[in-house]
N, C-alpha and C positions, 0 to 999 in steps of 0.2 A: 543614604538616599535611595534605598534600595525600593523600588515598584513592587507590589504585590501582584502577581498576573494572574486573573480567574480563566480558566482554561474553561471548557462547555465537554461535558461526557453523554450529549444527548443521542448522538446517533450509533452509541454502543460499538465503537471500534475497541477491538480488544487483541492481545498478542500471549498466545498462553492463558488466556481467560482472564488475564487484566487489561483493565481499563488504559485506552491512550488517549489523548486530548482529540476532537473531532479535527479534524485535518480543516485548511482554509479552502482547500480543490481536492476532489477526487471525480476518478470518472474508470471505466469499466468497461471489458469487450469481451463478448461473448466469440470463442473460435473455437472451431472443428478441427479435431486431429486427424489427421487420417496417418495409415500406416501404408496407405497405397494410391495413388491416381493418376490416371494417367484417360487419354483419349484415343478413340479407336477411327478408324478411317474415315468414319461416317459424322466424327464430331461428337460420338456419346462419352460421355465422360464413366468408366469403371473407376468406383473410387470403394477403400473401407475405410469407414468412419467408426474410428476407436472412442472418442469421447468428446465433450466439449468442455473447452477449459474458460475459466472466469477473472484474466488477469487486472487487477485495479492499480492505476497509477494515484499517488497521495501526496499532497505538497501542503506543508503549512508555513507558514509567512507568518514575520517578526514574533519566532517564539523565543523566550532565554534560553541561554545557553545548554543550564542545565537540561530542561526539557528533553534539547536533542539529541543532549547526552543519553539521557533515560532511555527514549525513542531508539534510540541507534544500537542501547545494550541489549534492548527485548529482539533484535530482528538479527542480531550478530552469528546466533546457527545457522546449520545447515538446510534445517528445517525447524519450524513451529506453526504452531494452531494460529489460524489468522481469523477474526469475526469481523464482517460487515454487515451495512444495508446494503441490496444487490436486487434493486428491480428487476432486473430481468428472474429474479427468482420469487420474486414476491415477499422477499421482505428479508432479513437478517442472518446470514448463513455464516457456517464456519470450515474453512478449509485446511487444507494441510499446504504449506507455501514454503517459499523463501525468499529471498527482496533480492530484486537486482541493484544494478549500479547506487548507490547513496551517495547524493550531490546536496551537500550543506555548503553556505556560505554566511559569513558569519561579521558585522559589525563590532569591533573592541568598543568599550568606553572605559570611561575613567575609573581609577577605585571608587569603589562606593557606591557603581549604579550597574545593573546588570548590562550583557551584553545579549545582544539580539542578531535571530540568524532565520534564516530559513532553507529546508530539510524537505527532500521532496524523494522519491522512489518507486519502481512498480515492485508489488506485492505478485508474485508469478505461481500459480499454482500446479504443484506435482501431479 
């Protein structure tokens, strides 16, 4: 009695240049690194601003197991190639990342019918 589950690859998330199923939630913050700042007596702020980084938090809901199996092997390094959509850039980019904390929780069933979980993580860029 196994469910056949059609996953959606519309919004082109990919990890190493393969395709992962479109997440149920993501969302994205644009921040500034600095390597220095601080304020001065008058309240100006001296700061160096190294870069701006683009971390994306991703959560999808009631996928099988497998799934977050797969999900979970592609992001297991230290680092790999991560593709999103990223408004703030105007459209599909690909960074160099590695996933923080990975929080699954997961539904058993019976033999015979898959089991369902959901898998959520920020993608954190080098």
């Amino acid at each position: 009695m196994r469910a056949q589950r059609d996953y959606r690859y519309d919004m082109r998330f990919a990890v190493n240049g393969e395709l992962i199923p479109d997440p149920t939630e993501y969302s994205g913050t644009e921040s500034s690194l600095d390597t220095s700042a601080e304020r001065d007596a008058t309240g100006y702020l001296h700061r160096t601003m190294v870069a701006i980084k683009h971390p994306v938090k991703i959560k999808w809901k009631n996928i099988d197991w497998d799934m977050i199996t797969k999900i979970l092997a592609k992001v297991k390094g230290d680092r790999f190639e991560f593709t999103c959509p990223d408004p703030s850039q105007g459209g599909i980019v690909t960074r160099t990342c590695y996933a923080g904390d990975r929080e699954w929780d997961c539904v058993w069933a019976p033999n015979g019918v898959d089991s369902i979980g959901n898998l959520s993580f920020s993608v954190i860029e080098y």
